[in-house]
C-alpha positions in Angstrom: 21.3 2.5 9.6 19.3 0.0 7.8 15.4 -1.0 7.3 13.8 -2.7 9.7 10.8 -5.2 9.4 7.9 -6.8 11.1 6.6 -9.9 11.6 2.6 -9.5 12.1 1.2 -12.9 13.7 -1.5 -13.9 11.5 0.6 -13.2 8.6 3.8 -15.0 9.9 6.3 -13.2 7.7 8.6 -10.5 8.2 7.8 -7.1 6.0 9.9 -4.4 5.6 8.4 -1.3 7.1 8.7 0.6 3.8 7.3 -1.0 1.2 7.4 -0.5 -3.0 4.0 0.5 -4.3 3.5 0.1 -7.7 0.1 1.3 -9.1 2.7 4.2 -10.1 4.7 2.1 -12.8 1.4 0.7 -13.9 -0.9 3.3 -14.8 -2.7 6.6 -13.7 0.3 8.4 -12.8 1.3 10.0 -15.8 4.2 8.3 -18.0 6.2 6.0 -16.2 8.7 3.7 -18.7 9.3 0.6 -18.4 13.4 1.1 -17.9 12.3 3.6 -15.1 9.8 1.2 -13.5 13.0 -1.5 -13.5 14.9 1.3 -12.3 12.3 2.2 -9.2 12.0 -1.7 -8.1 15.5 -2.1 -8.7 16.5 0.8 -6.6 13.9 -0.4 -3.5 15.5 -3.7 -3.5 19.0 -1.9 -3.0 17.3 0.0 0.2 16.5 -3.1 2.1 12.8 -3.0 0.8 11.3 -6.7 0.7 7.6 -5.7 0.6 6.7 -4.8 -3.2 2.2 -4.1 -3.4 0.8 -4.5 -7.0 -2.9 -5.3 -8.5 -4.2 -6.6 -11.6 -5.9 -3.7 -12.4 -2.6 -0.9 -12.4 -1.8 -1.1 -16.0 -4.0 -3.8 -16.9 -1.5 -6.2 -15.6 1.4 -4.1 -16.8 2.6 -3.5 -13.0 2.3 -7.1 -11.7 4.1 -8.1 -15.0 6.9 -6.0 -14.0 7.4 -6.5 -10.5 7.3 -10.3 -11.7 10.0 -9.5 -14.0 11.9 -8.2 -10.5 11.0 -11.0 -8.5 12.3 -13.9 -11.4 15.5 -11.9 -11.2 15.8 -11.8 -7.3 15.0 -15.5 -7.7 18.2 -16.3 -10.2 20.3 -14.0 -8.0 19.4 -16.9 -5.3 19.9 -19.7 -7.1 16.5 -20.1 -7.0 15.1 -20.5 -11.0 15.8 -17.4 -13.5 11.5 -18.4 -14.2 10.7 -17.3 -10.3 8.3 -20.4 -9.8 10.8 -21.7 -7.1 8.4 -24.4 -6.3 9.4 -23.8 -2.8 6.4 -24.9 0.1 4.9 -21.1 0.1 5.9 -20.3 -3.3 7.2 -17.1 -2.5 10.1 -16.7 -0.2 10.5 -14.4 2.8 10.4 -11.1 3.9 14.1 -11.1 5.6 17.1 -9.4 3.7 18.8 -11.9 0.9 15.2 -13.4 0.4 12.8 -13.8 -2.6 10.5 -10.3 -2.4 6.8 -10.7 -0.7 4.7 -9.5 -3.0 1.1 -8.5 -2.3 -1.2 -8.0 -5.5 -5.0 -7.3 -5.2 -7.7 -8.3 -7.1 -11.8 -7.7 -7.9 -11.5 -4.5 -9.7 -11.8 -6.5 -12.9 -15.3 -7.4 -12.2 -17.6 -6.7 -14.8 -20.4 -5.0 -13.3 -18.6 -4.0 -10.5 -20.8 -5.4 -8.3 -21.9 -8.5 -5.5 -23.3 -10.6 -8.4 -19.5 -10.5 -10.1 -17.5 -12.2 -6.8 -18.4 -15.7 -7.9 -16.4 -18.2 -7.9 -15.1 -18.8 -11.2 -14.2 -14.7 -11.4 -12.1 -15.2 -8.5 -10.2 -17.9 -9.8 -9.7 -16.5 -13.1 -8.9 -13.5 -11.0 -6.1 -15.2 -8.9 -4.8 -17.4 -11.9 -4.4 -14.2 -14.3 -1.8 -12.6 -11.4 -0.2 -16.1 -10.9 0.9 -16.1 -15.0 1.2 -12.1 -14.4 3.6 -12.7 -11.4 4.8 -15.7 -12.7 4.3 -17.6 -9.2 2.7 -21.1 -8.1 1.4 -19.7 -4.9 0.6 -15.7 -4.6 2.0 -14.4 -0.9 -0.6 -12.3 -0.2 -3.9 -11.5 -2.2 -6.0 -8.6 -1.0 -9.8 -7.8 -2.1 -9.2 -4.5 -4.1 -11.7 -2.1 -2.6 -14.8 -4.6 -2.9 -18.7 -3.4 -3.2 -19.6 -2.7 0.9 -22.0 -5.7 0.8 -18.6 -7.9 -0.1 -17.6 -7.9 3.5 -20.7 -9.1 4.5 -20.6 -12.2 2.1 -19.2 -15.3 3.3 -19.0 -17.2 0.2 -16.3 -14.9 -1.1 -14.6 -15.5 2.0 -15.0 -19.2 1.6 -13.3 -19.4 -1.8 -10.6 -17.2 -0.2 -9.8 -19.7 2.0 -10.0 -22.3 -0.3 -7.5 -20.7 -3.0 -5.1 -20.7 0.7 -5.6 -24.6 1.2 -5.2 -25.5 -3.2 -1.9 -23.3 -2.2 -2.6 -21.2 -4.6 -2.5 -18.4 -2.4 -0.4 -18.3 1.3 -3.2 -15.7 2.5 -5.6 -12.8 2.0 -6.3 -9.7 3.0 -8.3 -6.6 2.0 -8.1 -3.5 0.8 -11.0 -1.6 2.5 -11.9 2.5 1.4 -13.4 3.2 4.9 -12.9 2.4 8.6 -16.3 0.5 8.6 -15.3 -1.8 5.9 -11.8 -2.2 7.9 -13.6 -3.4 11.3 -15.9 -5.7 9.2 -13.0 -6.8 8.0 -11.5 -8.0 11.5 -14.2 -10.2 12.2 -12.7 -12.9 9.4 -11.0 -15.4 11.5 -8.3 -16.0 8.4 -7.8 -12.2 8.1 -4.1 -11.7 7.4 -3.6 -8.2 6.4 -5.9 -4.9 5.7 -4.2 -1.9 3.9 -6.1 1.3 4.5 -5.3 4.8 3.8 -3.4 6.6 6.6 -1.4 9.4 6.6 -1.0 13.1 8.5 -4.1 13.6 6.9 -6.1 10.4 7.2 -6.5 9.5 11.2 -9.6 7.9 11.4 -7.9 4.7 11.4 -6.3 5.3 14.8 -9.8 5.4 16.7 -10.5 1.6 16.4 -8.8 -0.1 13.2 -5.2 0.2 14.3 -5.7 -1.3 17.7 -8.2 -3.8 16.9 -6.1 -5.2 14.7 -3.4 -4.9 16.6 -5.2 -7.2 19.1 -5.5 -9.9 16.1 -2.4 -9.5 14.8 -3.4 -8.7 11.6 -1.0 -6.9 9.2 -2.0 -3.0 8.8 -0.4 -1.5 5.3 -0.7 2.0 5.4 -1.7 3.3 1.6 -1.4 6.3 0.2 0.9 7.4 2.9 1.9 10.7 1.4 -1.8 11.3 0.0 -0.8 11.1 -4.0 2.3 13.3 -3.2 0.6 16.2 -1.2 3.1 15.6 1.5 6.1 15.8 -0.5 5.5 19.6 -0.1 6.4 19.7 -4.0 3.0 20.7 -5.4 1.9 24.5 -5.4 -1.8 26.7 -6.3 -0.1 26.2 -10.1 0.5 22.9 -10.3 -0.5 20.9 -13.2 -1.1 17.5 -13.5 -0.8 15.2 -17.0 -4.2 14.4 -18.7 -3.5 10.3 -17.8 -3.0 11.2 -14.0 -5.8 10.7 -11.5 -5.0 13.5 -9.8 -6.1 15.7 -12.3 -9.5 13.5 -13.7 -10.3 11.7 -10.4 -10.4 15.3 -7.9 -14.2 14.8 -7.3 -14.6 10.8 -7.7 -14.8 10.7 -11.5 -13.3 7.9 -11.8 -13.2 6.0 -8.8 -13.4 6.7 -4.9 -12.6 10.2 -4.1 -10.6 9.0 -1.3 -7.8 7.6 -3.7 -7.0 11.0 -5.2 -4.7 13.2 -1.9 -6.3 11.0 0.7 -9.6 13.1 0.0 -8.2 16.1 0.8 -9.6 19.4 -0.9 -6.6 20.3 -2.9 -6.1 23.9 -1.6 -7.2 23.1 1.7 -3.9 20.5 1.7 -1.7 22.9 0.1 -2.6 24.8 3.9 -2.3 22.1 5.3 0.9 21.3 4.2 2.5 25.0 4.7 1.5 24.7 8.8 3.1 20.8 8.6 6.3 22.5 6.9 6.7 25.2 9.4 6.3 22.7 12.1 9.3 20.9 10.9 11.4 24.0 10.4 13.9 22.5 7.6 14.8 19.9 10.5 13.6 17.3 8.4 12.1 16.4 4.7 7.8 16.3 5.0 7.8 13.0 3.4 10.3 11.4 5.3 8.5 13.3 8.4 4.9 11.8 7.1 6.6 8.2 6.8 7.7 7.9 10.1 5.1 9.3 11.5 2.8 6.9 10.3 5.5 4.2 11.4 5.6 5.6 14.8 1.4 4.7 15.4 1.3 1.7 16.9 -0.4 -1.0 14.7 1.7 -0.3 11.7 2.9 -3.0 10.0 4.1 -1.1 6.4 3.6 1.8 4.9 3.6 1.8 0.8 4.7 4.8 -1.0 5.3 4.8 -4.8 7.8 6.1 -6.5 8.5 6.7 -10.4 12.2 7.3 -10.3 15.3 5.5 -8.4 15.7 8.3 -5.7 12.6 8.6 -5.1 12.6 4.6 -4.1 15.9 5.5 -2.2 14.7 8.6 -0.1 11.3 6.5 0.6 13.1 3.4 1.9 15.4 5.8 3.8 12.2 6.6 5.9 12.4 2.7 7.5 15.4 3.3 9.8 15.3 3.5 13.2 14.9 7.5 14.1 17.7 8.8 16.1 16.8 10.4 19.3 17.2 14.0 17.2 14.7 13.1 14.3 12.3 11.8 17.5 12.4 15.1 19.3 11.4 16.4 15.4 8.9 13.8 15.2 7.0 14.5 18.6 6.7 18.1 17.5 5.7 16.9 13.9 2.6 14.6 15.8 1.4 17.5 17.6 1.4 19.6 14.4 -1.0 16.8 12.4 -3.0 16.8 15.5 -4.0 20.7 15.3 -3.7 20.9 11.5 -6.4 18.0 11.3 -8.4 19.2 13.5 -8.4 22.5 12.1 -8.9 22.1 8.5 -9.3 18.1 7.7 -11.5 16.6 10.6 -15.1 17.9 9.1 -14.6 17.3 5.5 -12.8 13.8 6.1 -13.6 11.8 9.5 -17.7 11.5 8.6 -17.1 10.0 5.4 -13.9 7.5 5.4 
C-alpha cells in the first residue's frame, strides 16, 4: 500500500494526504536534536510524504532552517542543485513521488505588537524574505498567515501584498492559518485563497458544519492541524503524566502563552483522558487511536492533508502509514470509530468547545 495525494483546484498541486509538521523539531515540544529532527524528515520522506508544514516562528527559524536542510538534499538527489534554489518556474517542485518536497511555512507571529498596525508592508516582506534565506528558496510554495489578529481577515491591504509577493514570484500562493471557524469562512471569501489549515480532529468538529464544505465548493486546500490534539489521541498520556518545563502542554493548558486551542485541541485534559478511554473501547485493539484519528479525519470530505508531528523516525513512519487506502476491514473499524467521536463529542466536548472555536 502506498500514500496517496490530492490535488485541491485552487492550489493546483498534488499533496500527500499525510503530511510532516514541524513546529515539533523547532521548539515547544520538549528537546528535539537536531540528528533526530533529520531523522523525523528523513524518515517521512521514506513514507511517501511530500507535504512538510513549518513557520518562522517554531524555533525562531530553527525548524524552517532544517526542513530547508531536507529540501536542498531532495534537491541534489534530483539533480536539481545541492543549494535547493532550483530556479525552476515555481521555485519549488511538486507534490508527486520523486519530486522536490512542497513545503508550507507560515508567517506574522513575528510581529512586534502583535497586532493590525504590525501587517504592513515592509513586515511582510521582511517576513517572507527571512523564510526564503531560512528555506533557502527563490519562490516559497505556499505561505500561510499564522493565526492573524481577527481584524486581519477583514483587511484587504494585507491581502493585496499577498497577492503581490504571488505575481514578484516570490511566493506560488497563500493561505491561512485561522484559530476559529469564523476566521476560516472569512477566509473563503478571498478570491486567491489557496489553502486554510484549521484544527480538526475526533475532538474538534466544528469545522464540518460549514468550513469543510464551503471550501470544498472553492477548491481550496483544507490542512487539518493538530490532528491528534498535541498527542491526546495517541492514547499514551495518563492522570500522571508529566510534561517537560519547555513544552506547551504543560505552560500553555489555560492560554498562557498563546491560544488555548493550540494546547490538546482545547480539550480539558482529564475530560480527554475520558474521552479517549470511550474512543479506545470503541476500537477494541482493532486498530491503533492515532492511526484510527488520522483516517478518520481523512475520511471527511473536504480534506486535503492532515499534519501530525513527530519527534522520532517511527513516529514519522506509523503517521505516514495512516495515508493508505483503508482496506474494507479497517473501514468497517472506521465506521464504528465515527459513530464513537460522534457520541463522545457530544457527550463530553460539544459545550466546552463548539461555542468558542
Amino acid at each position: 500500500m502506498s500514500m496517496q495525494y490530492r490535488t485541491p483546484a485552487r492550489l493546483g498541486r498534488a499533496l500527500s494526504v499525510i503530511g510532516q509538521g514541524c513546529w515539533q523539531i523547532g521548539a515547544d515540544w520538549g528537546e528535539v536534536s537536531d540528528a533526530a529532527a533529520h531523522e523525523v524528515l528523513a524518515a517521512a520522506r521514506r513514507a511517501g510524504v511530500t507535504f512538510f508544514d513549518t513557520a518562522d516562528v517554531y524555533g525562531d527559524g530553527r525548524s524552517e532552517r532544517l526542513v530547508g536542510a531536507m529540501r536542498a538534499r531532495a534537491a541534489a538527489d534530483a539533480d536539481g542543485g545541492a543549494d535547493g534554489t532550483d530556479g525552476g518556474a515555481d521555485g519549488a517542485g511538486g507534490g508527486e513521488p520523486g519530486e522536490l518536497p512542497f513545503v508550507a511555512t507560515k508567517a506574522s507571529r513575528r510581529a512586534e505588537p502583535f497586532a493590525p498596525e504590525s501587517f504592513t508592508e515592509e513586515n511582510l516582506r521582511a517576513w517572507v524574505e527571512r523564510s526564503r534565506q531560512n528555506l533557502g528558496m527563490d519562490t516559497l510554495d505556499l505561505v500561510q498567515l499564522h493565526c492573524p489578529p481577527p481584524e486581519i481577515y477583514r483587511d484587504q491591504a494585507t491581502f493585496d501584498v499577498l497577492d503581490t509577493l504571488v505575481a514578484e514570484r516570490r511566493i506560488a500562493a497563500w493561505g491561512v492559518s485561522v484559530e476559529t471557524c469564523e476566521e476560516a469562512l472569512l477566509s473563503l471569501e478571498r478570491e486567491h485563497l489557496a489553502s486554510i489549515q484549521i484544527i480538526l480532529n475526533p475532538f474538534r468538529l466544528k469545522p464540518l458544519d460549514e468550513v469543510l464544505p464551503l471550501a470544498q465548493e472553492k477548491g481550496v486546500a483544507v490542512i487539518a492541524r493538530v490532528p491528534l490534539a498535541s498527542g491526546l489521541l495517541t492514547g499514551k498520556f495518563s492522570a500522571e503524566t508529566r510534561f517537560a518545563e519547555d513544552d506547551h502542554r504543560r505552560f500553555n493548558r489555560h492560554g498562557e502563552a498563546f491560544d488555548q486551542g493550540e494546547t490538546f485541541s482545547g480539550v480539558d485534559f482529564e475530560a480527554g483522558l475520558e474521552a479517549v478511554a470511550r474512543l479506545e473501547e470503541a476500537l477494541a485493539g482493532q486498530m491503533p487511536l492515532p492511526e484510527a484519528s488520522l483516517r478518520w479525519i481523512l475520511g471527511r470530505p473536504g480534506v486535503t492533508a492532515a499534519i501530525p508531528g513527530a519527534s522520532s523516525a517511527a513516529q514519522a513512519r506509523a503517521n505516514a502509514a495512516a495515508g493508505t487506502a483503508a482496506t474494507p476491514a479497517q473501514q468497517a473499524v472506521l465506521d464504528r470509530f465515527d459513530e464513537a467521536v460522534q457520541e463522545t463529542y457530544d457527550a463530553l466536548l460539544r459545550e466546552s468547545i463548539h461555542p468558542r472555536w
